[in-house]
C-alpha positions in Angstrom: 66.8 67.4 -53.2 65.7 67.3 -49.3 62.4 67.5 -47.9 62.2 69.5 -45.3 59.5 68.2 -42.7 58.1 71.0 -40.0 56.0 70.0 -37.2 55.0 72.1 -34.1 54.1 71.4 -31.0 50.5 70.8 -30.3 48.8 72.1 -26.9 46.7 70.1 -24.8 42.9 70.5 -24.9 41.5 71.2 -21.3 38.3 69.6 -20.1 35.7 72.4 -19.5 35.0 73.4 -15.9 32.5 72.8 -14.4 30.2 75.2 -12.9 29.3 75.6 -9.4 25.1 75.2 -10.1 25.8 71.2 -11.7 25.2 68.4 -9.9 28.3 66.2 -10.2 27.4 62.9 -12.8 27.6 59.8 -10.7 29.8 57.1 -12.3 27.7 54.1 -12.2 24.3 53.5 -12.2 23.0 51.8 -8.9 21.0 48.7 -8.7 18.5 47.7 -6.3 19.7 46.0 -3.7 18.6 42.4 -3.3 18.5 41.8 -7.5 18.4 38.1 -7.9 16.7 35.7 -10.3 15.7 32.9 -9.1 15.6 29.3 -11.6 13.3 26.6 -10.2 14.4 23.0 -9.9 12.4 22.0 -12.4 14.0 24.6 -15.0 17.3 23.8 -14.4 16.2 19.8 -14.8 14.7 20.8 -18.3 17.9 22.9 -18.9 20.3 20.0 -18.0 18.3 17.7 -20.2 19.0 19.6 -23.2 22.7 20.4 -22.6 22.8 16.5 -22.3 20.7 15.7 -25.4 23.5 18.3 -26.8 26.1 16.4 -26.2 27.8 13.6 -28.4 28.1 10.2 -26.9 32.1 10.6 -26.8 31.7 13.5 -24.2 28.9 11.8 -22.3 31.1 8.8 -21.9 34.2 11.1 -21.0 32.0 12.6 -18.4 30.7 9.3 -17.1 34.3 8.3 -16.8 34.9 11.4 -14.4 31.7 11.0 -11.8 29.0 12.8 -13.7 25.9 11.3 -12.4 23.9 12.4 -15.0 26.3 11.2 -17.5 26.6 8.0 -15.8 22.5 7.2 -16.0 22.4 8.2 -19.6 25.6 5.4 -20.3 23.6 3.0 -18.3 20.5 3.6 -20.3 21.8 3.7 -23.6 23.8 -0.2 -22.7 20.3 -1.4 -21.7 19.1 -0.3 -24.6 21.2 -2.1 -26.9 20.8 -5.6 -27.8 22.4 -8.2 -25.6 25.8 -9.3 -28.5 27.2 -12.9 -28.7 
């Protein structure tokens, strides 16, 4: 027994034209020039604080190790922290 399997060509659809009395759509939306923001120094501190208090001591340390600054004040504090050993 054979199945017998007929297909036929499909046509394109054309886009509509477009009349003569529409404006043509822009693509993008434009932004004002000069859009900025603007994060004070004292955000950004608070900001860095909490990405450090975010961090585990192994990536603090690993950080420390490659010239963070930050990184390397908060190793220095947590040694004078700790209780002198021996």
């Amino acid at each position: 027994m054979a199945n017998t399997i007929s297909t036929t060509p499909t046509q394109p659809v054309a886009p509509p034209a477009e009349t003569s009395n529409q404006k043509p759509s822009q693509s993008k939306p434009q932004s004002a020039a000069g859009d900025s923001v603007h994060v004070s120094p004292a955000a950004q501190a608070a900001a860095n604080a909490l990405q450090e208090v975010r961090e585990t001591p192994t990536q603090t340390s690993q950080e420390a190790r490659h010239g963070d600054i930050q990184a390397r004040r908060l190793v220095a504090q947590e040694a004078a922290s700790k209780p002198p050993t021996g």
